[in-house]
N, C-alpha and C positions, 0 to 999 in steps of 0.2 A: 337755129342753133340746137346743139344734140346735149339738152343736159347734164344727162349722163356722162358722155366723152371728153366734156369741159371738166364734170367733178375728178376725173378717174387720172384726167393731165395736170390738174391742181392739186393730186397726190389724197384726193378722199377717197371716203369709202360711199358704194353705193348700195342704196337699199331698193332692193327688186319685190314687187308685188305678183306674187300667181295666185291670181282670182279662183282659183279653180272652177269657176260657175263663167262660162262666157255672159258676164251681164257687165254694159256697158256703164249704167249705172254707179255699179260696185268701183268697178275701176276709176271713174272719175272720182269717187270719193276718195281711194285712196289715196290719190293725191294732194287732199288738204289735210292729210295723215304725217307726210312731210317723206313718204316717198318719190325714187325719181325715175324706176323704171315700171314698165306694166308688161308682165309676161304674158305671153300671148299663144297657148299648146296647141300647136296640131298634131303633134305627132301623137298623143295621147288622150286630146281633147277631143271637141264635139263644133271646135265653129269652122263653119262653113266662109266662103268667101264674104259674105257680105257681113257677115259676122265681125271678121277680121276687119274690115273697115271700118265700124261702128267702134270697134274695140280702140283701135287706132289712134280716132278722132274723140273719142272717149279721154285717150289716155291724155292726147295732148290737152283738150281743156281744163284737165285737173291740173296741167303744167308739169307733166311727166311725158319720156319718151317713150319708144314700147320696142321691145323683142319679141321675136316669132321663131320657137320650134317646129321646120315643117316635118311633114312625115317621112319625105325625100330630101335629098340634097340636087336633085335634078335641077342643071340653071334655068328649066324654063320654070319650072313652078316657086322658085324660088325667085323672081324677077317678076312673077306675076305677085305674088304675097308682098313686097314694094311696090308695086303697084297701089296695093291699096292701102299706103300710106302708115307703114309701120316701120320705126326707128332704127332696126336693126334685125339681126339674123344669128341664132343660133344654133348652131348645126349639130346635130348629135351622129356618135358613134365617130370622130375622127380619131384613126387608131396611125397617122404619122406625119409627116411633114409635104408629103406630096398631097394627102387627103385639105392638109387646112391651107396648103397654098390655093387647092383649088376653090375653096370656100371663099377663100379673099379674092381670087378672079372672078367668079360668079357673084358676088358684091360689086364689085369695080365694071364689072361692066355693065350690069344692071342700072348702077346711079351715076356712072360717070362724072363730071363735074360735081357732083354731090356726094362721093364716097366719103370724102373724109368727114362729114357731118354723118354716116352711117356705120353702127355697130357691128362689130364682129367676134361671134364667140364661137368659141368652139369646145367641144365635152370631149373629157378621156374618160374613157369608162371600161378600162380592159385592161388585163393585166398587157397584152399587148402597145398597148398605148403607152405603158408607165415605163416600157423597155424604150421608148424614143420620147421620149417627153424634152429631153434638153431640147430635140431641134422640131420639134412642136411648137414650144413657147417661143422659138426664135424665129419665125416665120415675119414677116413685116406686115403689117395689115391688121394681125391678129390683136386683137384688145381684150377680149376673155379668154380665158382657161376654165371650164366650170367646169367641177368634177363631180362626175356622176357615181354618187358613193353605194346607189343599191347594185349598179350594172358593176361596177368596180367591186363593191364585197365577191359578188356573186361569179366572175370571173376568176379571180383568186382563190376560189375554192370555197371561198367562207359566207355562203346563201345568209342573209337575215342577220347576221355579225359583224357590222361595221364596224364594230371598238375591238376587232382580232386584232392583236398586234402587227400582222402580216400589213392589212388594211390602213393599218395609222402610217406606217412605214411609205407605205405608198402616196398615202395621202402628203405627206412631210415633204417625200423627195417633187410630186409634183410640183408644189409650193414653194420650194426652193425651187425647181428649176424655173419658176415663171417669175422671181423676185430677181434670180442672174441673168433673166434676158432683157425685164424689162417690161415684162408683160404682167397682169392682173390676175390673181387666181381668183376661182369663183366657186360660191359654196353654196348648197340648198339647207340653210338653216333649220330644221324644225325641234334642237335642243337649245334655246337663244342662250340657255346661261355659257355653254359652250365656243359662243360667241367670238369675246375679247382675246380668250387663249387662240383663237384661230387667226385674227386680225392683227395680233402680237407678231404672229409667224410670217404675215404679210398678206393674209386675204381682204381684198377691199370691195367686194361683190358675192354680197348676200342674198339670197333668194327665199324669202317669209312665205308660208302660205295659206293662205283665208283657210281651210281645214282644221291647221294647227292652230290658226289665233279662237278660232271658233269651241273646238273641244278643249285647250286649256282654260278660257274663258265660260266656259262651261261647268265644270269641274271646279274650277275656283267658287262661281256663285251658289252650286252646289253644295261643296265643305263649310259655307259661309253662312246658308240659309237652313244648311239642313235636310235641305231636301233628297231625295232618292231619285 
């Protein structure tokens, strides 16, 4: 059973863990944290295949599922990273509806009898993407929407300015079109009080990231102690 996909059809919200440190370890913890997926980068990350399986198996024991950013969408490397046993696939840079059908073929045939136990996200991150996003979200297979808010500032002209109003604009209409098709939008949290106003609008796939729980927890015992 795919946690995750059980929570996301019983109308919750899920809470995504990125380790940023490929340590298997870290990730099994965060699952008696009371998250339910364990993000898994390569497209920006450092693990290696064998990595990625440890991660994997990591996440399941903590009783969490796991998604994998490859660095390609090519089906074979992308069939190989299920291979070693990771929950799901999320594909960056899909900028229309021909790109994330082929995301959901290259899923489908990869796990065959086991796709619908397997996750499929896919990222708008262009201002191009946000001109077809209705029939993005409508694609059949597709189960995330995660919007990539620094590639998306930075496509819109507005580098390092995510709260441009142009930006919020975008952000809004993806979110609505993923709540009119039926599909989940997906956000990389690292302001949390920002959180519930985003959840309100319909996002139910959060992505936390040990960085941010680390230097705001930092700064907290900091202010607290004193210390410099």
């Amino acid at each position: 059973m795919n946690r995750a996909k059980e929570k996301l059809r019983a109308g919750g919200t899920v809470l995504v863990f990125n380790p940023n440190f490929p340590s298997p370890a870290l990730v099994e913890h965060a699952g008696s944290l009371g998250f339910d997926v364990a993000f898994i980068d390569c497209e920006h990350g450092t693990a290696d295949f064998e990595r990625v399986e440890e991660l994997g198996r990591a996440a399941r024991a903590g009783g969490m599922t796991s998604i994998l950013r490859p660095w390609s969408t090519d089906p074979g490397l992308v069939t190989r990273y299920l291979d070693c046993g990771v929950g799901g696939i999320q594909f960056p840079h899909v900028d229309d509806a021909a790109a994330a059908r082929a995301a959901v073929e290259t899923v489908r045939c990869a796990r065959g009898a086991r796709f619908e136990e397997t996750l499929v996200a896919v990222m708008v991150e262009s201002a191009h993407a946000v001109q077809r996003i209705e029939s993005i979200a409508a694609v059949p297979g597709v189960d995330v929407v995660v919007i990539g808010l620094a590639d998306l500032a930075r496509s819109l002209g507005h580098p390092g300015t995510p709260d441009h109003p142009a930006v919020h604009g975008a952000v809004d209409r993806i979110i609505a079109a993923c709540v009119g098709a039926g599909a989940v939008a997906g956000f990389n949290l690292h302001n949390w009080e920002g959180g519930p106003r985003l959840q309100a609008k319909g996002v139910r796939w959060f992505t936390l990231h040990a960085r941010t729980m680390l230097a705001r927890g930092s700064r907290e015992v900091h202010a607290l102690l004193g210390a410099a």
